[in-house]
C-alpha positions in Angstrom: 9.2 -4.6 -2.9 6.9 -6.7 -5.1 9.3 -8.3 -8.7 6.6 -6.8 -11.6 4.0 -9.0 -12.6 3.9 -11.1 -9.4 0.8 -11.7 -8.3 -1.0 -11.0 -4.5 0.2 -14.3 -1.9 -3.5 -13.9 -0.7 -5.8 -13.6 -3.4 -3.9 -14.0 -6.6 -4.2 -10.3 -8.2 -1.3 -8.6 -9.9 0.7 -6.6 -7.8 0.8 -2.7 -8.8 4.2 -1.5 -9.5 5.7 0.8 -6.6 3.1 -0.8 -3.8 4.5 -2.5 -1.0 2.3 -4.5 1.3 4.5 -7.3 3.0 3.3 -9.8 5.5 6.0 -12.4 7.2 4.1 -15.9 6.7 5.8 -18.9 8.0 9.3 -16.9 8.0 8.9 -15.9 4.4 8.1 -12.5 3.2 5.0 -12.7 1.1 4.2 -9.4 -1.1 0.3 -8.1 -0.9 -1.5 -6.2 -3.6 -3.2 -3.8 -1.1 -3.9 -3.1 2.4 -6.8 -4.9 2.2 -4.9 -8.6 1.4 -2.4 -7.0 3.8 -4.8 -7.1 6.8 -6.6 -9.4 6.0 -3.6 -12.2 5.6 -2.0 -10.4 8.6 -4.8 -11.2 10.6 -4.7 -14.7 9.5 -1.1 -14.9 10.7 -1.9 -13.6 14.1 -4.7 -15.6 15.2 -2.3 -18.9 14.5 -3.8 -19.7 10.8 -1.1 -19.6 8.7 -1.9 -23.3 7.6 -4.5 -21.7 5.5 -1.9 -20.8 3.0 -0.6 -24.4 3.0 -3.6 -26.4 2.6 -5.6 -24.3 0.2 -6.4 -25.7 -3.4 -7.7 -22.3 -5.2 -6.8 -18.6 -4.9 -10.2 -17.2 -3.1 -13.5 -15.9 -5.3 -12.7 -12.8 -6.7 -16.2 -10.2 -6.2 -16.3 -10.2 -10.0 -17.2 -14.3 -9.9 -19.2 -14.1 -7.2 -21.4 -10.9 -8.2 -23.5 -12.6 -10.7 -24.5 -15.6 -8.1 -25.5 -12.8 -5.4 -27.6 -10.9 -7.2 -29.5 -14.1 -8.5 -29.8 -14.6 -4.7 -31.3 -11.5 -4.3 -33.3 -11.9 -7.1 -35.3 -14.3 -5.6 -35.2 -13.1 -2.3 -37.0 -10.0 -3.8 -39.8 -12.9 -5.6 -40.2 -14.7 -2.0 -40.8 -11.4 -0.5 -43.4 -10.2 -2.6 -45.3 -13.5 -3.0 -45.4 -13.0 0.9 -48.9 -12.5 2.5 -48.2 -9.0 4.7 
């Protein structure tokens, strides 16, 4: 189980109290924040990737940081569409 305030070995988030998402990484249990991180960083760890976890330099984009840069780039997706000839 997670220590309280602890945050996620794959993206960085707090841990909720009473969750308990564990993935062994490099002989080390490493707690998750949810089943997502879980699977995801499990699936790292079986397809022989675990130097990810070593090498990175930054906890990933979280969808809140990257939610204002997608919808500019639909924004003028929708412009280059509609200045399309049909």
């Amino acid at each position: 189980m997670a220590a309280e305030n602890q945050p996620c070995y794959h993206c960085g988030l707090p841990i909720p109290a009473g969750v308990d998402f564990p993935v062994e990484i490099e002989h080390a249990r490493r707690e998750m924040c949810c089943a997502g991180c879980q699977a995801v960083a499990q699936a790292i760890v079986d397809n022989g990737l675990a130097d990810y976890y070593r090498h990175r330099d930054a906890m990933p984009e979280s969808p809140r940081e990257a939610l204002p840069q997608i919808v500019a780039d639909f924004g003028l997706f929708g412009r280059m569409c509609a200045a399309s000839p049909a």
